[in-house]
C-alpha positions as CSV (number, residue, x, y, z in Angstrom):
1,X,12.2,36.1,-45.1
2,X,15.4,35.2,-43.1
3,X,17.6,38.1,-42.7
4,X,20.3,36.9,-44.9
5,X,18.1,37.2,-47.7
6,X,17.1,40.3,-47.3
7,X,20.8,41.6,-46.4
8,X,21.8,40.4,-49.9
9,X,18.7,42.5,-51.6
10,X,20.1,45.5,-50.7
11,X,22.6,47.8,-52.7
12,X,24.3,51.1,-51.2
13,X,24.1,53.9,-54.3
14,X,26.2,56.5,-53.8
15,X,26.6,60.0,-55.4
16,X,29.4,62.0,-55.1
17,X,30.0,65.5,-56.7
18,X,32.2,68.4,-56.4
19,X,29.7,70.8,-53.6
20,X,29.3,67.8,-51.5
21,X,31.4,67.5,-48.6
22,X,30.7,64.1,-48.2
23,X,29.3,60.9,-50.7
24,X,25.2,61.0,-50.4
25,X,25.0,57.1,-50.1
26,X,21.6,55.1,-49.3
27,X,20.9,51.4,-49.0
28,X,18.0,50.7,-51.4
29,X,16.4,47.3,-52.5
30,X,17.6,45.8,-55.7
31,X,13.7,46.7,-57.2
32,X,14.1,50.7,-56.2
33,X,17.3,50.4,-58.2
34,X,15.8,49.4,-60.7
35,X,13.1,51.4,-61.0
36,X,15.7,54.4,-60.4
37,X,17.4,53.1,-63.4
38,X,14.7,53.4,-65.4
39,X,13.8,57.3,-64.0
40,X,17.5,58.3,-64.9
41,X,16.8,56.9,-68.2
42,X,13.9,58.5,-69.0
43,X,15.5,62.0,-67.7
44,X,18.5,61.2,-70.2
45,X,16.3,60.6,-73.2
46,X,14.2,63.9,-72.2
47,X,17.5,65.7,-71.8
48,X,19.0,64.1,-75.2
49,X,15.7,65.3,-77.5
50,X,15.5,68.7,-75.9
């Protein structure tokens, strides 16, 4: 895979709270985002029928 491809698969997430002293940020491939997504989803619909 040429470089350029795999340059535009990645995404930087960032989180950001109050106790940080600086923004957590990681570059992660489009597919962990994904499945990321999906794990914050299921933790909010575990959360919301608690």
């Amino acid at each position: 895979m040429p470089e350029d491809d795999y340059a535009s698969e990645l995404v930087t997430v960032e989180l950001d709270w109050a106790d940080l002293d600086e923004p957590y940020r990681r570059n992660i491939t489009r597919r962990q985002l994904g499945q990321l997504l999906l794990q914050l989803d299921d933790m909010a619909e575990t959360t919301a029928s608690q």
